[in-house]
N, C-alpha and C positions, 0 to 999 in steps of 0.2 A: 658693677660690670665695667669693665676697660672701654670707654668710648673708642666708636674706630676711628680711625688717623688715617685715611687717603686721601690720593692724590687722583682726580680723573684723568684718566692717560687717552680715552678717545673714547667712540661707539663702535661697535662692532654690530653690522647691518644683517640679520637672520632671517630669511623668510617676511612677515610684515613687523616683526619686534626690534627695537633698536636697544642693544644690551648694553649699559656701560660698565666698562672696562677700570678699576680699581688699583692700586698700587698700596701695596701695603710693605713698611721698612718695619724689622726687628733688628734691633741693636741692643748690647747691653745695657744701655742708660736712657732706653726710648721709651714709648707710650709699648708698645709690645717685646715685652723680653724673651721671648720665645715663639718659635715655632709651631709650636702647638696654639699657644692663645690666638696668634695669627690666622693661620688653618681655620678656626673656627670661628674669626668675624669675616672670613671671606664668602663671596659669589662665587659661579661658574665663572668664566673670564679671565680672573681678578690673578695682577702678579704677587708675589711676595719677594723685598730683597732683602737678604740676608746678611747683615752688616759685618765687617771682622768681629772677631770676638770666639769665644770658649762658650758652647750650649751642652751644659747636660742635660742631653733629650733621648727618650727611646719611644716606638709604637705610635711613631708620629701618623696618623691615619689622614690620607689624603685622600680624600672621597668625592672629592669634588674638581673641575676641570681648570685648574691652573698651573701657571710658572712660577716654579722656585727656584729664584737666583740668586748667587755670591757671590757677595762685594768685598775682594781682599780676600780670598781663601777662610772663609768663616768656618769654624769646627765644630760638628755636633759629632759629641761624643756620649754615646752608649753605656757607656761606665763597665764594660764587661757583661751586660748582664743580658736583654733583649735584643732585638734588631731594632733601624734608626728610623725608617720611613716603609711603609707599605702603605703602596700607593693602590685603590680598587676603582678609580674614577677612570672614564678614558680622557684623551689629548692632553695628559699631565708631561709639563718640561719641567725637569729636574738639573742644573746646572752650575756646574762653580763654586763647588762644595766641596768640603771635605770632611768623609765621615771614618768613624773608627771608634776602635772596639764594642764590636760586638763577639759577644760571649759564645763558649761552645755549649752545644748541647744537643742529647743523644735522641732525645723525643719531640724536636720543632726543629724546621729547618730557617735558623732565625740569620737574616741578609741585612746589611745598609742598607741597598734596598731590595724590595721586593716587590713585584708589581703581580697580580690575581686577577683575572677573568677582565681584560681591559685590552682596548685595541688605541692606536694610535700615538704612546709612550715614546717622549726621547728622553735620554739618559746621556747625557755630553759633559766633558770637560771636567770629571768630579775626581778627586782624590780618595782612595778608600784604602783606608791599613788596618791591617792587623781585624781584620771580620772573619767569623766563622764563613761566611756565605759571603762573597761582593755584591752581586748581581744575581737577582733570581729573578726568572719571570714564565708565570703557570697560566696556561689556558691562554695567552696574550696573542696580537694578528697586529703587522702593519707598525711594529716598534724600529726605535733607530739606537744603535750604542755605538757609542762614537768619541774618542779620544779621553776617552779613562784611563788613569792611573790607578790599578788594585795591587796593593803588598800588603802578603801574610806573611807570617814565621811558622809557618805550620812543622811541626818534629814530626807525627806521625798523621798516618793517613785515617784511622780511625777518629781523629780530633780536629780533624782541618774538614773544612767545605771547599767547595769549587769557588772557583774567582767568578765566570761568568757561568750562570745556570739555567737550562731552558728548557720546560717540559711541554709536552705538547701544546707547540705555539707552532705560529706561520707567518713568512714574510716578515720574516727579522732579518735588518743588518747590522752586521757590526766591524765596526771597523776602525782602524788605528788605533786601538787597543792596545795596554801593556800591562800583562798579566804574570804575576810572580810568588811563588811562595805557597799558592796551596795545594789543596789533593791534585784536582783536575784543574788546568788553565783555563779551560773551554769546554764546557758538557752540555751534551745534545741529547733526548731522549722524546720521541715524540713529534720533531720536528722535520715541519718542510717549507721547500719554496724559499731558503733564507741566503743570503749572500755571508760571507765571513771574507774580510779582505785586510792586509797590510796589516793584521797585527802581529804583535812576537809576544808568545808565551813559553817561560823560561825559567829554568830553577823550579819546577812544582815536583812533588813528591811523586805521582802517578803518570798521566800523562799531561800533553802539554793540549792537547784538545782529545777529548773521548766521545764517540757520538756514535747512540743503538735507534733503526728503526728510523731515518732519519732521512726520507728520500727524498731528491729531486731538487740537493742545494750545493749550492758552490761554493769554492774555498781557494780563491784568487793570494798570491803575494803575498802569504802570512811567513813565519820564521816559527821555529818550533825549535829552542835551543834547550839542552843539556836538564832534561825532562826524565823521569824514573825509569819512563817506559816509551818516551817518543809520543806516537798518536794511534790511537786504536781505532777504526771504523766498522762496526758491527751489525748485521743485520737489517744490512740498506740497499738501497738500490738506487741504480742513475745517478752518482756523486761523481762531482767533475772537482780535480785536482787540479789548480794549475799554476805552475810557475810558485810556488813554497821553496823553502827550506828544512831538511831537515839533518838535525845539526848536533854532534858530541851527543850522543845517548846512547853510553856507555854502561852494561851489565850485564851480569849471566842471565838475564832474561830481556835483555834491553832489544831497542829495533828504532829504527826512525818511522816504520811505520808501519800497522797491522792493519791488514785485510781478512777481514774472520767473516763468513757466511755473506757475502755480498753480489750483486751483480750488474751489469751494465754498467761499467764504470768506466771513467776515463783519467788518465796522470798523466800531465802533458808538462814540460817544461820546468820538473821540479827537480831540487839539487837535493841529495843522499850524499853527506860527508860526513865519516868520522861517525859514526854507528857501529854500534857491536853487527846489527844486520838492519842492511838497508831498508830493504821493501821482505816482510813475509806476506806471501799472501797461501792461506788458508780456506779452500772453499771461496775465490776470489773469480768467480764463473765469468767469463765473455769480459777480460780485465783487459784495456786498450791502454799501453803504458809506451809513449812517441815521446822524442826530444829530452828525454831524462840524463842528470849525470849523476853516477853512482864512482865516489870518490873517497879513496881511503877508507872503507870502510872492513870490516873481518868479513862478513859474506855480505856480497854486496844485495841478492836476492836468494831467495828461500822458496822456492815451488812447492806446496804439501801436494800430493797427490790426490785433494779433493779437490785444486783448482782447475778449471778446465776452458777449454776454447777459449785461451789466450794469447795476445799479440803484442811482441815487443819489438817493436820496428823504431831504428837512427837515435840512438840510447847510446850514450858513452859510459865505458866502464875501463876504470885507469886505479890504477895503484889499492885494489882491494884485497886480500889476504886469498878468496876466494870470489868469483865472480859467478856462478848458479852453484847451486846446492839443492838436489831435489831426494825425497825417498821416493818416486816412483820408476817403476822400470821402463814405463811408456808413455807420458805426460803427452798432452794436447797442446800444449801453447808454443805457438809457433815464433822463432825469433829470425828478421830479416833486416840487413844493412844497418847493423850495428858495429860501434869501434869499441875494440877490445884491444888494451894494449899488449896484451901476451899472445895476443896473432904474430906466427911465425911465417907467415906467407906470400905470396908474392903477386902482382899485379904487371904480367908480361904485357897485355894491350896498354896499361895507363886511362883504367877508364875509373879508375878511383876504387874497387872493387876488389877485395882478392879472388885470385883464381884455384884457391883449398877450401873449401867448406870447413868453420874453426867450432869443435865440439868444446865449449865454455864449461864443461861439468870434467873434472880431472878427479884420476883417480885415487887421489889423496883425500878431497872432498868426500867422495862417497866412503873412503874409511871410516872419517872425521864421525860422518851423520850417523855409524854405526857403531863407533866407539869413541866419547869422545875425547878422553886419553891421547890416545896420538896425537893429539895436537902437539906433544913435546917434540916431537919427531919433523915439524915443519921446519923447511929449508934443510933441511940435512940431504944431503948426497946419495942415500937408499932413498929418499921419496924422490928426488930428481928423477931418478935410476927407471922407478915403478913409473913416473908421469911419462917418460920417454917410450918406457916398451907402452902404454897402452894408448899412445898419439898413434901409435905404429898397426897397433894389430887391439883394435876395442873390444872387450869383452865384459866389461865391466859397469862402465857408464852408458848412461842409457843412449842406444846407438840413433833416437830420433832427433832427438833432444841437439840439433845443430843450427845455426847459422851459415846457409850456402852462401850468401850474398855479403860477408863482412867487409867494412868500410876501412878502408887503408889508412886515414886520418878521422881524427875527429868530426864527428858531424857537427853542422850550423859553424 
């Protein structure tokens, strides 16, 4: 047996037990050459530091309550085959590491790491490439992820995992985050009460965050760039959007961001550029969407006729291809003192207001939604022709579906 090799680092004072606190170094040419042999001369407590060096390690089972940290960017590599650490102990810190490859595979859902039925986890500052899974974490409460680097090379979706993965957990945060290359950037399923903030998930094959079933958590300052499908939020409730980005995601099915079976929600301060379609929202019930810009985008929003009692109030919408697109003849969501730059109207008092009520659904949109072939036909001189007679005399677009109070400049 490897005699253990620590250092006492202090006491840690528990109720009437005074616990000592252990430090245990792996390095290539030490008393412990691995991670694993470490893991199993330690206590509750007890650190481990990670010295530079190349570790082929997988199924490293951390079941007990400590810190593992790296010194000089140390690599534990997977070899393609398992995952690297599954962590089942709580107040495990994971830190300063860098792990990779872990292999694919269609019946385990095998991560760098993985953390199972534990509460109190941070996961900070670790480098993760090229994993089927980055970050998973099942049953977990009360975790922190925080300044991670995950890149995959994921080709298709069926053979890639999620960068960060989170199944019915609670009071997770994660933040500053930089996630790239797999299926989903960010997946939620199960989850509440969690913050996501300031990270950019970018280049993944699906979307750049996906999240079903997921109430009552916020999603502050993130970036969501050039993503298969943008961000999907499915079958939640009470999620507050605020101040994002959603950015280039680009395709015949592409969106910066879907709203599918949701309600009480709010999107406040978040930028739509450069999206095949900005915001759809689908069955997107009592949707509060204030301070948005919706910029270059081909339709900037997409009303489905199952969204309902929604409000879009002081929203800029500037240079989109189309700015609302709906298939219903009588939609509920009401839009007030928003700037649209194809307002032709005029503000005789100067009270910042136009004095035309500006109907945002033209009736080249509602062709488009009905066929969508015509698109060949945009900007041409007959749809000019058709948009002009029915600014004049409306028959066609839906006649509630307006904006009385639009704003002459840009709001904020």
């Amino acid at each position: 047996m490897i005699g253990r090799v620590a250092i006492v680092l202090g006491l840690v004072v528990r109720g009437d037990l005074a616990i000592a606190q252990h430090r245990l170094d792996v390095s290539p040419a030490g008393a412990f050459q691995s991670v694993t042999a470490a893991v199993a001369s330690t206590t509750n407590g007890d650190t481990i530091v990670v010295h530079r060096g190349l570790y082929h390690e997988s199924q490293i089972v951390v079941d007990k309550r400590l810190t593992i940290i790296g010194d000089d960017a140390p690599v534990l590599d997977g070899d393609g085959k398992h995952g690297v650490l599954l962590v089942t102990a709580d107040d495990v810190t994971i830190r300063g590491l860098v792990l990779r490859n872990v292999g694919t595979s269609f019946v385990e859902d095998r991560a760098a790491i993985k953390v199972t039925n534990a509460r109190g986890c941070v996961i900070e500052r670790n480098h993760i490439e090229h994993a089927f899974f980055g970050i998973y974490l099942a049953n977990v409460t009360d975790c922190r992820i925080a300044g991670n680097i995950l890149r995959a090379t994921g080709r298709r979706e069926t053979e890639s995992g999620n960068g960060i993965h989170l199944w019915t957990s609670r009071r997770i945060t994660i933040t500053d985050n930089r996630v790239s290359g797999h299926r989903d950037g960010i997946y939620f399923e199960f989850v509440h009460d969690s913050d996501i903030r300031d990270n950019i998930s970018h280049d993944n094959l699906r979307y750049g965050l996906h999240f079903m079933y997921s109430d009552d958590c916020r999603y502050v300052h993130n970036v969501f760039r050039r993503n298969g499908s943008g961000v999907a939020v499915m079958f939640t409730k009470r999620v507050q959007m605020i101040g994002n980005r959603f950015e280039d995601n680009w395709g015949s099915a592409a969106y910066g961001l879907l709203l599918k079976e949701i309600a009480d929600s709010r999107l406040d301060a978040n930028v739509f550029s450069r999206n095949t379609t900005g915001l759809l929202a689908d069955g997107a019930n009592r949707l509060v969407a204030v301070n948005n810009d919706f910029v270059g985008n081909g339709w900037a929003v997409k009303l489905e006729a199952s969204t309902i009692d929604g409000r879009f109030e002081r929203n800029n919408f500037s240079e989109n291809s189309f700015d609302i697109a709906t298939n219903s003849r009588s939609p509920s969501t009401t839009f007030a003192g928003n700037y649209w730059d194809g307002y032709r109207g005029y503000d005789l008092n100067r009270d910042g207001v136009g004095d035309v009520p500006y109907r945002p659904v033209g009736l080249f949109s509602v062709i488009v939604e009905h066929n969508a072939p015509a698109l060949i036909l945009m900007r041409s001189a007959f749809v000019e022709l058709l948009e002009g007679a029915e600014r004049m005399i409306p028959t066609l677009t839906p006649e509630i579906l307006v904006d009385a109070t639009p704003a002459m400049r840009r709001v904020r």
